[in-house]
KEVOKE-371855 format. One record per residue (C-alpha): residue in one letter; x, y, z. Coordinates in steps of 0.25 Angstrom, whole numbers, padded with zeros to 4 digits, always signed. Each point is the difference from the previous one (the first is absolute). Layout:
# residues N
AXYZ
...
# end
This chain:
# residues 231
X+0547+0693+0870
X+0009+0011+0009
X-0006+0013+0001
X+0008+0010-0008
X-0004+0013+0008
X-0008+0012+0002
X+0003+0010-0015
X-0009+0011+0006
X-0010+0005+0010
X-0012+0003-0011
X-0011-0007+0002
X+0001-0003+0014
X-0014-0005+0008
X-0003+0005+0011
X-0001-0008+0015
X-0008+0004+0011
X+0010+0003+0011
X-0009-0009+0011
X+0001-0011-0010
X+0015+0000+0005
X-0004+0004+0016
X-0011-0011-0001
X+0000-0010-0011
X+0014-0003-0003
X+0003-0005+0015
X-0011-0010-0001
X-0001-0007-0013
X+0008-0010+0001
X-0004-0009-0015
X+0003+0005-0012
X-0012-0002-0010
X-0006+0010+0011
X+0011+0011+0000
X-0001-0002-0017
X-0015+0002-0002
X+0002+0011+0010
X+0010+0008-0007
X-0006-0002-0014
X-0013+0003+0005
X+0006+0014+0005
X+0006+0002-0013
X-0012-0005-0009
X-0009+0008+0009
X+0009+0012-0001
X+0000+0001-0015
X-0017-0001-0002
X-0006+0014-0002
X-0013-0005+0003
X-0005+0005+0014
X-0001-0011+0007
X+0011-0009-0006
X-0002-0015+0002
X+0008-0014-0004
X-0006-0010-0007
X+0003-0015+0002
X+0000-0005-0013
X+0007+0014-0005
X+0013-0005+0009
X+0000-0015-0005
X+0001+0006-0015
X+0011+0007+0004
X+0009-0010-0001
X+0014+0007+0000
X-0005+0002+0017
X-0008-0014+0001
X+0012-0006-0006
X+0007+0001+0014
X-0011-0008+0006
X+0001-0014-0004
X+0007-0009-0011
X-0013-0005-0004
X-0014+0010-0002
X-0007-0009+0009
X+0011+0002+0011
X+0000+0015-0003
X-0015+0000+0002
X+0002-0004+0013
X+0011+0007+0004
X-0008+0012-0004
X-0011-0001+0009
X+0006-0004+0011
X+0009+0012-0002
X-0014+0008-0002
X-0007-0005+0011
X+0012+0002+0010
X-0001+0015-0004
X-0014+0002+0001
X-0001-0008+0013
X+0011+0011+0005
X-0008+0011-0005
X+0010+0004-0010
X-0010-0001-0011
X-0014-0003-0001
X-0009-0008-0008
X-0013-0001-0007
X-0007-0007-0011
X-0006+0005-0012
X-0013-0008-0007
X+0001+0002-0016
X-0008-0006-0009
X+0010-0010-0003
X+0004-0005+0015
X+0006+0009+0010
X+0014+0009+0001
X+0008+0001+0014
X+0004+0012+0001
X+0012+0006+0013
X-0001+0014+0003
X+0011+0007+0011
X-0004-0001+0015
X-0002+0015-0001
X-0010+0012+0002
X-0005-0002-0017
X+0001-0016+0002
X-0008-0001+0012
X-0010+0010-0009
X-0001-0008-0013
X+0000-0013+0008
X-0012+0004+0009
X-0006+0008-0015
X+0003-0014-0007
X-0009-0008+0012
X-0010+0009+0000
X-0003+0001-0015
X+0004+0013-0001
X+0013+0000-0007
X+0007-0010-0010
X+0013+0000-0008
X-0009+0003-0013
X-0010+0011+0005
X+0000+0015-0002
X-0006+0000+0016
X+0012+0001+0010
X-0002-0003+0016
X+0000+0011+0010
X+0014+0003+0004
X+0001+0003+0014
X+0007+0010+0008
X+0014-0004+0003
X+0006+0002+0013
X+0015+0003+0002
X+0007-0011+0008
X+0007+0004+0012
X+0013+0002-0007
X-0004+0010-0010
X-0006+0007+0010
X+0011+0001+0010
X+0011+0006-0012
X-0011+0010-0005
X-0003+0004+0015
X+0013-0003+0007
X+0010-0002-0008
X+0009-0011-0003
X-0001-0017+0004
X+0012-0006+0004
X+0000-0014+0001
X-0002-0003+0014
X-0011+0011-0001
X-0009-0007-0013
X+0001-0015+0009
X-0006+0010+0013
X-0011+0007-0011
X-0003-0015-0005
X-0004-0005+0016
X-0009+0012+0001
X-0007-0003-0012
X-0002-0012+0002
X-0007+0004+0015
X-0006+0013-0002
X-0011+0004-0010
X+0004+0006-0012
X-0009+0012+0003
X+0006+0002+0015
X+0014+0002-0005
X-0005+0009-0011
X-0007+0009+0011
X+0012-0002+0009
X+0009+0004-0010
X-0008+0013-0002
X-0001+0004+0014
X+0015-0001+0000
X+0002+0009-0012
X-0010+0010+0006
X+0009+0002+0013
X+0012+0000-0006
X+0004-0013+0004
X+0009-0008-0012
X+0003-0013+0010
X-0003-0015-0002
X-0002-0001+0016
X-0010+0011+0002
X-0008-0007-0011
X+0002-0013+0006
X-0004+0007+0014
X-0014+0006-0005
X-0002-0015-0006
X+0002-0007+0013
X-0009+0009+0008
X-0010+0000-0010
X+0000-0016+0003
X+0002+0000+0013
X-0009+0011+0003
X-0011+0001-0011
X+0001+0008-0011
X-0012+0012-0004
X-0008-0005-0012
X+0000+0016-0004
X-0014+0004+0002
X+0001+0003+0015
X+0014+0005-0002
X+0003+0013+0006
X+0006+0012-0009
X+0003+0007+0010
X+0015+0006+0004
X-0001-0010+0012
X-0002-0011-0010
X+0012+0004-0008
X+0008+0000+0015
X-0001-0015+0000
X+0010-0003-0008
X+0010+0010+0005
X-0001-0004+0014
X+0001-0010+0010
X+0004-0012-0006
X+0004+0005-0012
X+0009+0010+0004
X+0014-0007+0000
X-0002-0001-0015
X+0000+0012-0003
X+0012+0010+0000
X-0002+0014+0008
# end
């Protein structure tokens, strides 16, 4: 069957943008990249506040399963091992149900709502069926929505130096370092990075003795952090 074209751009699903940064380099089987894509897209289109896959749902749809295998025990298989390499790559996470008829698993998105209905859906506090929905925690900007609403715009070499101090600095440090920053005028990448580094090499104030005084505000204006800044 040859593909006869794209007719128009209604209807689109959208993709996050780290699932092409971070995911698409690293899947390398195709019954995972699948169930990842249609889990995006069926988890896109649910109104329901925490949105979630069920295992059996995707077996019936047998336009998608048909891809899978020729035979339905072949595409069985094929499905949960394209399931289990998604969830063992934290794209998606999984959890089981108990109903009165046997037990439903169910696949929620490795996200801030996923990680809530999955730890609701352990505890007993939340399932698929009931009125009750689990706490929904803060989310915390990554560093890269933080760098183009503080400092402006990523460029690609930029987003692959933001992704390294993610990975070794807490996400609260850079948040903070990001602030002192913005309050001394200061909208450069290295003078962030230079606040960081000292507060690793150096220690970092857990706030309640720090100072609020002018010569507190100096610190990050002086001395070894005056190259970064333009005078």
């Amino acid at each position: 069957m040859s593909f006869s074209g794209f007719e128009t751009q209604h209807g689109a699903t959208g993709v996050p943008t780290v699932f092409f940064d971070d995911l698409l380099p690293e899947i390398d089987h195709l019954g995972e990249l699948k169930i990842s894509l249609y889990a995006l897209r069926q988890l896109g289109r649910q109104e329901a506040p925490y949105p979630y896959l069920d295992r059996a749902a995707v077996l019936a749809d047998t336009v998608f399963i048909a891809g899978f295998g020729e035979t339905p025990d072949e595409r069985v298989a094929a499905l949960s091992e394209a399931l289990d390499r998604a969830v063992a790559r934290g794209t998606l996470l999984r959890g089981v149900v108990s109903t009165g008829t046997g037990e439903r698993t169910l696949y929620l998105l490795n996200s801030p709502r996923g990680r809530a209905a999955l730890s609701g859906l352990e505890a007993g506090r939340w399932s698929p069926d009931s009125d009750r929905l689990p706490e929904l925690p803060p989310e915390r900007p990554n560093i890269f929505q933080l760098y183009e609403k503080n400092i402006g715009p990523l460029t690609p070499m930029l987003a692959d130096t933001l992704r390294e101090a993610e990975a070794e600095y807490p996400a609260d440090w850079i948040e903070e370092a990001m602030g002192i920053a913005l309050e001394n005028g200061v909208r450069k990448w290295r003078y962030i990075e230079a606040i960081l580094r000292s507060w690793r090499e150096k220690g970092r104030d857990d706030g309640e003795n720090r100072q609020t005084t002018e010569t507190d505000g100096r610190k990050y204006i002086e001395g070894e952090f005056s190259d970064y800044i333009e005078r």
